[in-house]
N, C-alpha and C positions, 0 to 999 in steps of 0.2 A: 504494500500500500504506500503509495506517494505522502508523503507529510509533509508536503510544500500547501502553501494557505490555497484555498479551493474561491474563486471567484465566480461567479455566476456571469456567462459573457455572450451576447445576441451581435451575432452578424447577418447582414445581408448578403445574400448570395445569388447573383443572376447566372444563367445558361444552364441551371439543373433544370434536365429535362425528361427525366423515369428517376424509375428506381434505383439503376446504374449507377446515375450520377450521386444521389443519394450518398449512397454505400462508400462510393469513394471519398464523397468528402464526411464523412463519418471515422474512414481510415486513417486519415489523412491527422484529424483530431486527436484519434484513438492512438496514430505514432507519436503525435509528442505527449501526451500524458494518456498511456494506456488504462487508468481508471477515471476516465473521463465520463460524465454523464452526458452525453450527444444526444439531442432530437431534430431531427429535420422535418421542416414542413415543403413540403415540396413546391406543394401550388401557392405558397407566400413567397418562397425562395428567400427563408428563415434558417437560420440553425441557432439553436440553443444550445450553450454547454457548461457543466459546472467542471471546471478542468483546474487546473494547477499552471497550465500553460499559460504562456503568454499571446493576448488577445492580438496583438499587431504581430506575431511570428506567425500564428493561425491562418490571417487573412492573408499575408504572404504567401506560405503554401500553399492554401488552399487558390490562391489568383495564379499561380505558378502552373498550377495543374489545370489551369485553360479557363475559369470560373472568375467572374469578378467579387472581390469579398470585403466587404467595408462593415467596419463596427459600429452596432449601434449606440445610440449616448442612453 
């Protein structure tokens, strides 16, 4: 278990477009803090996550991997 402080962190995320995409960016989550609580909403192109990660690395990979991903306030 991670015991870095767990932050609750909502990005916007355009071009998911199934379940696919989904899942990858769930992975993507899940590699930098693999006890990460990830939810995607697909048809908001939402993701929710209580991670220990850092929210501006998050958006990073996950825009790297084809997806645009901006935090919300």
């Amino acid at each position: 278990m991670n015991t870095a402080a767990l932050s609750e962190f909502k990005l916007q995320v355009t071009g998911m477009t199934c379940g696919g995409c989904a899942n990858a960016v769930t992975r993507i989550v899940k590699r930098a803090d693999p006890d990460a609580d990830v939810k995607v909403d697909l048809s908001a192109g939402r993701v929710d996550a209580l991670t220990s990660a850092d929210i501006h690395g998050l958006a990073e990979a996950i825009t790297k991997a084809g997806y645009a991903a901006t935090p919300l306030a």
